[in-house]
Structures are given as C-alpha cells and as structure tokens.
SESE-71429 format. One record per residue (C-alpha): x, y, z; residue number from 1. Coordinates in Angstrom, 2 decimals. Example, Ala and Ser with C-alpha at 12.3 -4.5 7.8 and 13.67 -1.06 7.14 Angstrom:
       px       py       pz    n
    12.30    -4.50     7.80    1
    13.67    -1.06     7.14    2
This chain:
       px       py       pz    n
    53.24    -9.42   -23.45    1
    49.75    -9.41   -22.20    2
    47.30   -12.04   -22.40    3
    45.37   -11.58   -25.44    4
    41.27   -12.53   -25.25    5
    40.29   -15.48   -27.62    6
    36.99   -13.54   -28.13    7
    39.52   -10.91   -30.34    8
    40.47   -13.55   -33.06    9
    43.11   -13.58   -35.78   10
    43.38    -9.48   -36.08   11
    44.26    -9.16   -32.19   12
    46.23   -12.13   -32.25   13
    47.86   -10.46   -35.08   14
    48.01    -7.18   -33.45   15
    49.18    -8.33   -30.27   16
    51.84   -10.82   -31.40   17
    55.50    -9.94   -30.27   18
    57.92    -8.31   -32.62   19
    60.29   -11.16   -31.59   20
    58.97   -14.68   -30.52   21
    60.52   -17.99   -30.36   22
    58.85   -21.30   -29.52   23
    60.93   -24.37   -28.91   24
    58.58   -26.93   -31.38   25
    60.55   -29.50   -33.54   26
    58.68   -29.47   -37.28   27
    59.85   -33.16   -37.37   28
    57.68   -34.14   -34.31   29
    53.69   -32.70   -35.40   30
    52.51   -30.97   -38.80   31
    32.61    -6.62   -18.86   32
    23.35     4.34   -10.69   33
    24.04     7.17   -12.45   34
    22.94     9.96   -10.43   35
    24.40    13.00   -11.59   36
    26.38    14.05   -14.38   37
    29.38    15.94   -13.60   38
    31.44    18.14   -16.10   39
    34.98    16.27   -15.84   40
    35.57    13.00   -15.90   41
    38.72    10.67   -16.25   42
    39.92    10.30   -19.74   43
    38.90     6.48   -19.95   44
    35.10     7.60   -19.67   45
    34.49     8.53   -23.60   46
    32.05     6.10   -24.40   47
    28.47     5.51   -22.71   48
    27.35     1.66   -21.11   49
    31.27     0.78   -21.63   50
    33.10    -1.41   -18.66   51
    35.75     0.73   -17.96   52
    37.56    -1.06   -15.46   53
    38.07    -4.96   -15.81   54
    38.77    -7.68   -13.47   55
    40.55    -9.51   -15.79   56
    44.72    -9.39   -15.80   57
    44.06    -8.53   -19.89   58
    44.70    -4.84   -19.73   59
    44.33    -2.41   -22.37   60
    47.50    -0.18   -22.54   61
    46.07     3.04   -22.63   62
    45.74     5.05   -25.68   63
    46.38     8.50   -24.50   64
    47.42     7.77   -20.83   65
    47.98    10.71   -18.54   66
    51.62    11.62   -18.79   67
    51.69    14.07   -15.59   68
    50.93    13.11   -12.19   69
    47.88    15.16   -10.43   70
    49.50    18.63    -8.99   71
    50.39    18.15    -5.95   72
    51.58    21.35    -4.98   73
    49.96    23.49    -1.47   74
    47.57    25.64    -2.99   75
    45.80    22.54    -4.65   76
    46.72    19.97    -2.45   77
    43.90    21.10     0.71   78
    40.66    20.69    -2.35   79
    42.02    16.97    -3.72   80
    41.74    13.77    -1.57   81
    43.77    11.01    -0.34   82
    42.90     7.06    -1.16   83
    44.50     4.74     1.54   84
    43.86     1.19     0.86   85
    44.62    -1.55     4.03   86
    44.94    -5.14     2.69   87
    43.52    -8.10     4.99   88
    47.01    -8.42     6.68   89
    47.05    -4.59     8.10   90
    43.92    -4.91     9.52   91
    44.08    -9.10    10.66   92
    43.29    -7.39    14.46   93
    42.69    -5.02    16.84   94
    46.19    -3.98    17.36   95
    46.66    -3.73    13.74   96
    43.10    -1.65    13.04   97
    44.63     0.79    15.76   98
    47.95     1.52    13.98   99
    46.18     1.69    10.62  100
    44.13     4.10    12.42  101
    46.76     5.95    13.36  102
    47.92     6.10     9.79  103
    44.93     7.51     8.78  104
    44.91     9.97    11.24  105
    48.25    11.19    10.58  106
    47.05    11.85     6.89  107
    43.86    14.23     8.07  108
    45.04    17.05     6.29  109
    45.24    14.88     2.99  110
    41.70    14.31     3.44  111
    41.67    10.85     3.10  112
    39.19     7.94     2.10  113
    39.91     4.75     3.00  114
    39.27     1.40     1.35  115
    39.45    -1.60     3.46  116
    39.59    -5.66     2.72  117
    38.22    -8.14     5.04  118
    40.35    -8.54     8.30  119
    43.13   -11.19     8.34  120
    41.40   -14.95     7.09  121
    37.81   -14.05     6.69  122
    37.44   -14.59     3.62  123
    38.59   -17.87     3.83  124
    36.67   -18.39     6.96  125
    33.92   -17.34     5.23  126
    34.65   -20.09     2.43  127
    35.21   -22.71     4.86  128
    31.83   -22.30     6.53  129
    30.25   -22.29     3.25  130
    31.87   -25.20     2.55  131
    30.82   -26.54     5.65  132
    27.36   -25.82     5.66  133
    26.81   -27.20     1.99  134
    28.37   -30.53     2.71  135
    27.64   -31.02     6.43  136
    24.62   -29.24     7.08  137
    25.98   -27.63     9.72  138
    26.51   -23.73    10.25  139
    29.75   -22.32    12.41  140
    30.38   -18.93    12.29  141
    32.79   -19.23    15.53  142
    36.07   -18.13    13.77  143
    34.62   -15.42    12.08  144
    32.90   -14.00    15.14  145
    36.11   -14.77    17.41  146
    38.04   -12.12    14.80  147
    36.11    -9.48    15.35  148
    34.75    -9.64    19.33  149
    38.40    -9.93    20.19  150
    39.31    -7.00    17.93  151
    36.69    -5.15    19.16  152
    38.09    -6.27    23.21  153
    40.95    -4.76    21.86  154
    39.84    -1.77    21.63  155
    38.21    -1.80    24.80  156
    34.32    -1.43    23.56  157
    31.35    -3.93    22.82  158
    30.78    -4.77    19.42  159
    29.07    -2.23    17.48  160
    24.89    -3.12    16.76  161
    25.42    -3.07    13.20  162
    28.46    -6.05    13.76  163
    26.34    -7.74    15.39  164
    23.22    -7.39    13.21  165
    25.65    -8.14     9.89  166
    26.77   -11.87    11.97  167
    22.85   -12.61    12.67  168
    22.49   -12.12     8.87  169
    25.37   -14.17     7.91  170
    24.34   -17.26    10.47  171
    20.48   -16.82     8.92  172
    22.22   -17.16     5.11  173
    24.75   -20.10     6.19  174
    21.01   -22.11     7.57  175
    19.77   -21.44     4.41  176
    22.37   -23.00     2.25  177
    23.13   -25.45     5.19  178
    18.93   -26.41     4.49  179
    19.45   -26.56     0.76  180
    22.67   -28.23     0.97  181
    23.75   -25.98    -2.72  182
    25.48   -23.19    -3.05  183
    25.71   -20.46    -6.08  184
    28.16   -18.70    -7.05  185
    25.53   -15.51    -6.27  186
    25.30   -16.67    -3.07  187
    28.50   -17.50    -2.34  188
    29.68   -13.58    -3.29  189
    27.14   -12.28    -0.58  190
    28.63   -14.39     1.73  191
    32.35   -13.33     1.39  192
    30.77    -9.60     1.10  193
    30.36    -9.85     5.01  194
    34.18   -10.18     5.41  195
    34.29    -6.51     4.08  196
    31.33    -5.42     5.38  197
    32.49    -6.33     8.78  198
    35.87    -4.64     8.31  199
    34.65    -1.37     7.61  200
    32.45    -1.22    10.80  201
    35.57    -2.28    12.53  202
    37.78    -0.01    11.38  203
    35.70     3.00    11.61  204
    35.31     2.14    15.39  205
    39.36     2.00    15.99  206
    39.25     5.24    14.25  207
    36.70     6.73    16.44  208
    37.63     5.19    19.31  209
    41.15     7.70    19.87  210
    39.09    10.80    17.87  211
    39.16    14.18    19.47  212
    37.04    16.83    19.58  213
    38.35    18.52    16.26  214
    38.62    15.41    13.99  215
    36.27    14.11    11.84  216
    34.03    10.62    12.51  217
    35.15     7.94    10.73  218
    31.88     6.49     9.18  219
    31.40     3.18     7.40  220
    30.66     2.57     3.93  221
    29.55    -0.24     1.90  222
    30.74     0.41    -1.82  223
    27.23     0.27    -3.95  224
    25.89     3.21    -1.39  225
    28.56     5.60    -3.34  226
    27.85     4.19    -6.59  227
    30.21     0.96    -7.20  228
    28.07    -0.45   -10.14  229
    29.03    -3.74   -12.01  230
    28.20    -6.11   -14.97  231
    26.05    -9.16   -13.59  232
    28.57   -12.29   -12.56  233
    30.50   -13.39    -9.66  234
    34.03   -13.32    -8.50  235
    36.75   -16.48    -8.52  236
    36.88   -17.99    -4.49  237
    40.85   -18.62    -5.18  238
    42.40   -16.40    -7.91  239
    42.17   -12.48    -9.00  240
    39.68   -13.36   -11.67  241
    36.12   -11.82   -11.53  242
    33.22   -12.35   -14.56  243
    32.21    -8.87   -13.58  244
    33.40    -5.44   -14.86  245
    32.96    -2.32   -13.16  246
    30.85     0.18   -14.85  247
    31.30     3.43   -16.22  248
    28.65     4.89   -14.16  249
    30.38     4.12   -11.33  250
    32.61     7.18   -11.78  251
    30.35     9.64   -12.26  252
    28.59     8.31    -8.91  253
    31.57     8.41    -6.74  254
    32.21    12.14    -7.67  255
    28.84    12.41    -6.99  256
    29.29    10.89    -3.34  257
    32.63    11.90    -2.60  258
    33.48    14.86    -4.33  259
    31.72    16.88    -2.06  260
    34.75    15.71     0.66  261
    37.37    18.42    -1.22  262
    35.24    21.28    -0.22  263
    34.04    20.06     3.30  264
    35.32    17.18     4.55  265
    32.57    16.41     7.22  266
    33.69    12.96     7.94  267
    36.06    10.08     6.79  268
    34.58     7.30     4.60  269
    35.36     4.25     5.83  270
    34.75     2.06     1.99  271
    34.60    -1.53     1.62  272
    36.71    -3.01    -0.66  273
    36.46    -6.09    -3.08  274
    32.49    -6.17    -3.25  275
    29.83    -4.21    -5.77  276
    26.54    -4.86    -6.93  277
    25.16    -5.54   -10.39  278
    22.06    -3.04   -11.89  279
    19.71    -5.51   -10.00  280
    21.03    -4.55    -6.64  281
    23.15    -8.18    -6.19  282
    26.01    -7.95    -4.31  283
    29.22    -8.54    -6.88  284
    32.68    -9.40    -6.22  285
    36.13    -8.63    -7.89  286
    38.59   -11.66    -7.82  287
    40.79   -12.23    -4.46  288
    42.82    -8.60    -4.24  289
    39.97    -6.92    -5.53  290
    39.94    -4.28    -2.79  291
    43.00    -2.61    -4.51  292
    40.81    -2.25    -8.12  293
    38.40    -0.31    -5.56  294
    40.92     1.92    -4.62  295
    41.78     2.84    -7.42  296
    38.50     2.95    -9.60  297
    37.82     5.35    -6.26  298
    40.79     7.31    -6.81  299
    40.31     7.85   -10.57  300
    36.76     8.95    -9.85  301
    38.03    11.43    -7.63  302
    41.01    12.84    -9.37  303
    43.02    11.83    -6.06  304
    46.37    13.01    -5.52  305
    47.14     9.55    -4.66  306
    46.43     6.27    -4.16  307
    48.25     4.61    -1.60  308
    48.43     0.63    -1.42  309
    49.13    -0.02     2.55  310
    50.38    -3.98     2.77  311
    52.85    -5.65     5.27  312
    55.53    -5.58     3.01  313
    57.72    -2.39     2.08  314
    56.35    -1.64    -1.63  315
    57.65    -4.01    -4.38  316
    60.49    -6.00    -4.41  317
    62.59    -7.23    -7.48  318
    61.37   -10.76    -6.90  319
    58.96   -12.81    -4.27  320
    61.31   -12.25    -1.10  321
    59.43   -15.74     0.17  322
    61.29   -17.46    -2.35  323
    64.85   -15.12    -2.75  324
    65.37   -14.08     0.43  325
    68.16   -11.73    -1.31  326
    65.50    -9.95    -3.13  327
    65.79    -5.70    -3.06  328
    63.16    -2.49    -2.63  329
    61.71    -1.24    -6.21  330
    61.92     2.41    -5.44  331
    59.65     3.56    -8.45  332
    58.29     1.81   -11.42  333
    55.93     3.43   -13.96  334
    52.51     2.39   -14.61  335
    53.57    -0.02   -17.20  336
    56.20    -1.48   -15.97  337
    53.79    -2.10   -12.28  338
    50.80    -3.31   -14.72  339
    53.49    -6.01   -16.57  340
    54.60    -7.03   -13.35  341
    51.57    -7.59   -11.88  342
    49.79    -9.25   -14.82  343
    53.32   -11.61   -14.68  344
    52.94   -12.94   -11.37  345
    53.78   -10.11    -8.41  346
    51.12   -10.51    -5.77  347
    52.02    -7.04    -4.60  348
    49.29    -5.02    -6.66  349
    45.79    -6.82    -7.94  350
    46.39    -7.21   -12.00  351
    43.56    -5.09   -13.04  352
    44.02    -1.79   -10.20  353
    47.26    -0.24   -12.16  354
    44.63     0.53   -15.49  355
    42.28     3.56   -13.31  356
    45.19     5.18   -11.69  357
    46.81     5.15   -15.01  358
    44.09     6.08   -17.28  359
    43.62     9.00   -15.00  360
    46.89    10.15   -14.26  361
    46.91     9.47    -9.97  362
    50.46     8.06    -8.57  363
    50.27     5.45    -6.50  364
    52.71     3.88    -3.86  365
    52.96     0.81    -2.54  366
    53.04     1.60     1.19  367
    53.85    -0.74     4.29  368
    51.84    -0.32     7.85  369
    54.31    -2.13     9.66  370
    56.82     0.31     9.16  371
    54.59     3.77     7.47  372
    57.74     5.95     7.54  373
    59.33     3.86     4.85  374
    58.53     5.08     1.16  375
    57.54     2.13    -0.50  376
    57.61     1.69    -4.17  377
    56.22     5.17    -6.01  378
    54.27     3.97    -9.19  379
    53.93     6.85   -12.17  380
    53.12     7.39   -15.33  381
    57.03     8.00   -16.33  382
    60.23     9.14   -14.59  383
    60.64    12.97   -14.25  384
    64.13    14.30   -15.59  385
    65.55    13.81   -12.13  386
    65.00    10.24   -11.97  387
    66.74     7.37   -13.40  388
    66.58     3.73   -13.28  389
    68.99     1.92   -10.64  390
    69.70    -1.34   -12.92  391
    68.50    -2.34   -16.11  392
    65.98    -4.68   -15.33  393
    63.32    -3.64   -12.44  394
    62.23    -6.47   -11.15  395
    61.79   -10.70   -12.06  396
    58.05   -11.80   -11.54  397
    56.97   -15.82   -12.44  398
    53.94   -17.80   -12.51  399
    54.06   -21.58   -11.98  400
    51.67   -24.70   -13.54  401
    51.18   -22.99   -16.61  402
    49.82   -24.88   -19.44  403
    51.36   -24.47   -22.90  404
    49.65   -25.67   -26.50  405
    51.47   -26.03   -29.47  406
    49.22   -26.31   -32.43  407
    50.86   -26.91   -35.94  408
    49.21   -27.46   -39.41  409
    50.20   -26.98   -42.78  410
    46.98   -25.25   -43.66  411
    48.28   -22.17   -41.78  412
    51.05   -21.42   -44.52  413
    50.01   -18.48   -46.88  414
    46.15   -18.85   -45.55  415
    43.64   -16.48   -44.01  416
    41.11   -17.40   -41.51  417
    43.20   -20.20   -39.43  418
    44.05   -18.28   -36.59  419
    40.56   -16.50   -36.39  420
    39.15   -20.73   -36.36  421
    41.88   -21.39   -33.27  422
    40.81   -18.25   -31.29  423
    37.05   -18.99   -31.71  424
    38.18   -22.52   -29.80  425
    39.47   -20.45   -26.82  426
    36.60   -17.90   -27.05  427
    34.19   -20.74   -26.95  428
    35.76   -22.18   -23.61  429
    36.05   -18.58   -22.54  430
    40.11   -19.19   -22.21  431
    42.63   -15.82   -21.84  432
    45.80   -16.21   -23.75  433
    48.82   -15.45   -21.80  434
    51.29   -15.43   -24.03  435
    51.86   -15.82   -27.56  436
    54.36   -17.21   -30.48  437
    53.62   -17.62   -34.27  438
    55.73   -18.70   -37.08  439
    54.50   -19.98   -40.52  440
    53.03   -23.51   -39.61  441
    53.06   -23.08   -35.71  442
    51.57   -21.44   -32.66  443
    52.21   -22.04   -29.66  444
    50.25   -20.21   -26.34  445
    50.12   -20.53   -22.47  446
    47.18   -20.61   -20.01  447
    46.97   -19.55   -16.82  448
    44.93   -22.85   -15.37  449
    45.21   -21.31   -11.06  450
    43.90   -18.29   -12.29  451
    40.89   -19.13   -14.62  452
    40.03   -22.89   -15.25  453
    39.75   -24.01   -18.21  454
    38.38   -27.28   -19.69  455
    41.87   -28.09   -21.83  456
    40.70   -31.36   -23.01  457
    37.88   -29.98   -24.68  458
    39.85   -27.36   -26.37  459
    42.60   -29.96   -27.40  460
    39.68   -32.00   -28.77  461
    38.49   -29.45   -31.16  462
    41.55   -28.00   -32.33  463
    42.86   -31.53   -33.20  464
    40.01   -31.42   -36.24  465
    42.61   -28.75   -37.85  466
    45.90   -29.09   -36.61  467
    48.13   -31.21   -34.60  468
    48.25   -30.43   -31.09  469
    50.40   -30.89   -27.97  470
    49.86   -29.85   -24.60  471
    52.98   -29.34   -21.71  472
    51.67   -28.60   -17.82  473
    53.41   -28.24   -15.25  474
    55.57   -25.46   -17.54  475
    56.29   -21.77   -15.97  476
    56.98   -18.06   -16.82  477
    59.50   -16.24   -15.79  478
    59.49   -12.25   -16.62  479
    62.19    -9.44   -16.51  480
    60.69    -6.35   -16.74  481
    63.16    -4.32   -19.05  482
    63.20    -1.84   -20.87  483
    63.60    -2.47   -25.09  484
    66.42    -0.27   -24.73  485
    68.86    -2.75   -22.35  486
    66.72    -5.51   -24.03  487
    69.43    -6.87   -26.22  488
    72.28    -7.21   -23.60  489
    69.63    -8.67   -20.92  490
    68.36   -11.44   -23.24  491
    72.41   -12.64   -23.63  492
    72.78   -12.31   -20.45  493
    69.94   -14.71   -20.18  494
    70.44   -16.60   -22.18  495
    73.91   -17.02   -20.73  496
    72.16   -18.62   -17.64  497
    70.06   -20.84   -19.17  498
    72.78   -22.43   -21.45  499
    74.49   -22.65   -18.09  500
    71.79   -24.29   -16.20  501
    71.24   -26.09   -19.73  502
    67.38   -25.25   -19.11  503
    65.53   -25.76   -22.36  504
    63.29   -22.61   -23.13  505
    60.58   -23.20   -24.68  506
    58.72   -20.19   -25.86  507
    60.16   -16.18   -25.93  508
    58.13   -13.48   -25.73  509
    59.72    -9.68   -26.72  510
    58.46    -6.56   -28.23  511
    54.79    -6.52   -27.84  512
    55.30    -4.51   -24.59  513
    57.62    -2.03   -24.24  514
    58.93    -3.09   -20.74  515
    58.52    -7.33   -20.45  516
    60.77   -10.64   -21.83  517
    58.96   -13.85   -21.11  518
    60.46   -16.81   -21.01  519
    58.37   -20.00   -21.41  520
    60.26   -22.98   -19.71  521
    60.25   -26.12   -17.47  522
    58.29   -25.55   -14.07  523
    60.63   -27.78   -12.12  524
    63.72   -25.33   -13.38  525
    61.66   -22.53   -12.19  526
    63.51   -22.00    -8.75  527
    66.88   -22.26   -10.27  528
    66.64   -20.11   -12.98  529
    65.09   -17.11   -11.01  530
    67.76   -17.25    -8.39  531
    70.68   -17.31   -10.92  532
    68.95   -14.51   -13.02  533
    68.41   -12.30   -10.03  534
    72.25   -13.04    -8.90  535
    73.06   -11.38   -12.76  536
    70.96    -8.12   -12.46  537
    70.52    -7.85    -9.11  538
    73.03    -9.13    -7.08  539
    73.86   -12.09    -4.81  540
C-alpha cells in the first residue's frame, strides 16, 4: 500500500487502509514561468497553481490514467520525440559519455532529448567538499575537476569555456561557505546543481565531438531555461526525498521550449537532470534519482513516444541482484506495478518518475548502456491482449531499518476523531506513513527513517498523552508485487516460508493496491526470508 500523508487525517487513513491488514500486537501487553498557453495538455494538468508532480514516494494512483500507450506507428512516429535519460553511472567518464553518445546518435530519427545526471561521484564529491569547506575551512575542488579534464582528454579536446567558467564559480561558492564556516540547505542545492550542470556541457561535447555534417549539434541545457519551475525548498543530500514539487507550469513551458523539436528538429537538447528553480529564480533540487522525475515530467510535457531510463543494469530485476545473485529480467511491468515497486524499495526507477509517464500515457523502458541492444524492462499502462505475465508475482522489493509504532487505546473503540488526533501528531513532525494496520483498539504504522528523518521521540512523546505506545527499529519490509488475483495462493505460499523460517510477521498489508503484499517483520530475518521467497516464485 502506499504511504499515506499524516497531513490527510482520519478520512485518508480511512480511505487508504487495506482491505486486509494484520498487525502482530498482543492486547495483553499495552491498552508541493508560464509563457505560453498551449491547447493540449496532459490529463494531470486540470487544475491551475496545483504541484503536479511530487518528489515524495506518496503517489496518487491516477484517477483516469491513460490506458493506451502514445501511437507509435510511422506516419506519427517522425512529429513525436524521444526522452533518453543517462544515470550518473553511464556517463561516470569519457569512455562512457562516448558510447552514450553513440546511443543517442543511433536514435536521431526518434528525435531525441536527452536528460543527463551528474557524471559518476559528483554529487558526492560535491558533498564532501561542502563538507569540507564548512568544517575545515578549506576549499578542494580537485576530484571534481580531475572527472571532467580527464573526460574531456578522453575525448581528445580542452575543456569547454563554459566548464571551466561553471568550476571558477563553484571554487568562488566553496570560499564563501569555507569563510562563513555554515552551510544552507539553499546553498547546499546550488552546489550539487554544478554536478549536472557540468554533465550536460560534457556530454554535449562527446556528442559533437564524432557529429557529421548532416547531424544536428548537441547543445546544453540547464532545466529552468525550458521552464522546470518548482515550489520553494530543497532536496534530501542522501535519500529520494525533495520538500519541493514541480509545478504545473512547468508543462506548459516545456511544450513551449521543446515542442517546436517535432516539426524541426534544429538541434539536440542536451537537459540537466535532478535540479529546478523555485518562482524566485533559486536553484531547486529533487531527492538523489531525481534526474529520472525530469525525464519524465519532460516526457509528459511533450507527449513523447517514450521515455527511456538508460542505467548499467538490464531494466528491472525480480529482486536487488547485489543481494540474490539468482535474481531474473522483468520483461514488462505496468505503471502500477513499476510505481509499487519503486515506492517499496527498487532503486531501479526514482519513486516519484512512474506518476508523469503514467498520468500521460508515455511507455517507458528501463534501458541498459552497457549492453543498448538488450530490451530492458518495458513499463505500460496495462498488458495488450498478446501479453501475459511469466509468474505470478513480478518481482520482491524490501526496505531495511524501518521503524514501526504500535499505538493502542481504548478510547478508539466506537469513537470518532482518534485517528484524525494521531495523524495530526505525524503531520506536525511532517512524518509519511508507509504502511498501515487498524483494528478496533490498535494501529500500528511504519516509517521510513533513511528516507525522511523524523524526530520519533517527539512523536512517541505526544501520542503517549492518548494511547499506549511502542516503538520496534531495526524492523523491515518485504513486498511481492502480485496481482489480487494469485493473491490468495501467494500469501500461503508465504506464509509457508515464514512458518518455516519461524519468522514472526509483524504487520500485513493487502488490498489497498491492486498489485502489492507487505509484510512487516524482523530486519535481521530480512536476508533469509527474501532468498527463500524468491526460491518459491522465482526459482533457485
């Protein structure tokens, strides 16, 4: 199920609770630039000054989504365009900016705009002399430089002015915070900004480096000078989680930009990734992965024909490979099923990028640029007739050091306005509900502390006024993505493992979505259980 918003109160809480939910609580134990209007725009755009695309992993499951792909037949296919999106690993140097490049180029006819994240480590580099020059004093841009002069060797030229001029500006910042010895979070998004900034210029010079005579220039981009307008706030330095929402304008503005490309593609935008800026014209960032909510914001604007995710792993797989090394290739999964999965734990897609594509009806595919002739995983809004599902569940996803609260009081029985008094706790420590379980006296929740901190004490503090609490870290979740359909013989299967393993699960989540079990249970059974589920529907 996904993570309901303590701002929403009792009603969502109500609305959003599973049809079937178990917790494992003994009673005996506790009692968020408009240019030019256009005439079309993606179905998500029906209201004016609404944030249409959040940053948060709490997605909206679309009211009306777009049941049929974008035609992508050959007497269309020459007037729509072609998002390619190269994550930090594609592009880490100058051999990899050339075969990206060469990816691109192969996709000319598709007319193609590509979206770009910051090459390799930068952003962490980028951190790390932040870091540096808040509690040393000092400023060291050497790594950061290094990465880009040697890419740039690579490709047998000198480093572009504007590289050069974006580095002055980024030693010139560092001495400033190295002189104040502070750092805001403001500040600290317009430094990582130069990661992305840099990688554009990059790329567009390994594209233009090989260009004939007949191609198009590849020509860089930074995202707010097509329109990419967000809410004021900043982006997390170690999760996916951003304060800021990307505004509805933005759409309208991109069209505005880009549209013109379908007619006569004069040259091939080269678009940063990951960074905005806010109505006042301050740079904005979108949670680590946020290059991929670009893409597809981009794409949506657009009316693509696709967006394609380019990684260095062949599309999704039906667990972390890192962890099961007999993990398999997800062919195709539908826009639910890829938004579940990604909300859940897969690293593959940033939580918040399925919503665009989806609301607007553009495919996308998870692509790999180590090996571009392999298909990836094909995300749609639903199977055709010709396609069926290879096993009943599509893939296992898990998140570890979760945080669970049970909360139990009498006063809950047969009363109104008890739930609406929990959730204005969370909303007032601005916590997102994972998951969810209710039963007369009880409920019992999970936080997601590594992606959004959250000051737990406090909340425990308050809600003990009401209720008796208990807290469990260190707990994890562990989600099939199934449909309800073959979701009866999957949870005894289940089931059947964990009475094996005799792991104690303590919370269930089933029925809110239409593709996701949840299991709530002991982080430090984690491991074990995934391998021995993945054995049962997948295979050894």
């Amino acid at each position: 199920m996904l993570g309901v918003p303590a701002e929403l109160g009792a009603n969502a809480a109500h609305q959003s609770s599973p049809v079937m939910t178990y917790s494992n609580v003994n009673d005996n134990d506790m009692e968020t630039l408009n240019l030019e209007e256009i005439s079309e725009l993606p179905p998500m755009l029906g209201r004016e000054h609404r944030p249409v695309a959040q940053t948060s992993p709490w997605l909206h499951t679309p009211d009306t989504p777009t049941d049929t792909p974008r035609n992508l037949n050959a007497e269309n296919k020459p007037h729509q365009l072609l998002v390619m999106k190269f994550g930090g690993t594609s592009v880490g140097g100058g051999e990899q900016l050339l075969r990206c490049a060469g990816i691109v180029r192969k996709a000319l006819p598709d007319r193609p705009i590509v979206v770009v994240s910051a090459m390799g480590k930068t952003t962490n580099a980028l951190l790390n002399a932040a870091k540096t020059a808040v509690e040393t004093g000092e400023v060291d841009i050497t790594a950061i430089r290094s990465t880009h002069e040697l890419a740039m060797k690579h490709l047998g030229i000198d480093m572009p002015p504007t590289m050069v001029e974006l580095l002055n500006e980024l030693e010139r910042l560092l001495n400033g915070v190295a002189l104040l010895k502070e750092i805001s979070t403001q500040t600290r998004d317009r430094i990582v900004s130069f990661g992305e900034r840099l990688s554009v210029r990059a790329f567009a010079a390994a594209f233009n480096v090989a260009k004939n005579k007949e191609e198009a220039e590849a020509q860089a981009v930074d995202a707010w000078q097509i329109g990419m307008r967000t809410t004021s706030g900043s982006g997390s330095a170690d999760s996916a989680f951003s304060s800021v929402e990307i505004l509805e304008e933005s759409f309208s503005a991109i069209m505005h930009h880009l549209g013109p490309l379908k007619q006569n593609y004069s040259y091939v935008p080269i678009v940063t990734g990951y960074i905005a800026k806010d109505s006042k014209g301050i740079i904005t960032t979108l949670g680590r992965d946020g290059s991929d909510l670009t893409a597809t914001v981009i794409g949506a604007a657009v009316k693509a024909s696709e967006v394609q995710i380019w990684k260095d792993v062949s599309g999704v797989q039906t667990t972390d490979p890192r962890v099961i090394s007999s993990a398999k290739p997800v062919r195709v999964l539908t826009f639910e099923e890829a938004a579940e999965l990604s909300t859940f734990g897969s690293k593959v897609v940033h939580p918040a990028a399925v919503l665009p594509a989806w609301q607007a009806g553009v495919p996308m595919s998870v692509r790999n640029s180590m090996a571009p002739e392999d298909p990836g995983t094909r995300i749609v809004p639903k199977l055709s007739s010709t396609e069926t599902k290879e096993r009943r569940v599509a893939a296992i996803s898990s998140k570890s050091n979760i945080t669970m609260i049970v909360i139990k009081s009498s006063r809950m029985l047969g009363q109104h306005g008890f739930l609406a008094h929990v959730f204005s706790v969370f909303n007032k420590y601005a916590a997102s509900v994972d998951v969810i379980a209710t039963s007369e006296v009880t409920v019992s929740l999970t936080l997601d502390e590594g992606y959004k901190h959250v000051d737990v004490p406090a909340i425990e503090r308050e809600l003990q006024e009401v209720a008796k609490v208990s807290v469990l870290h260190d707990v994890a979740m562990l989600t099939l993505i199934v449909p309800k359909s073959d979701s009866v013989s999957v949870l005894r299967e289940a089931f059947t493992v964990f009475e094996e393993l005799k792991i104690q699960v303590e919370m269930v989540s089933h029925g809110a979505s239409n593709v996701n079990v949840t299991f709530v249970l002991p982080g430090d059974q984690l491991l074990t259980a995934s391998k021995k589920l993945h054995d049962v529907f997948f295979g050894p």
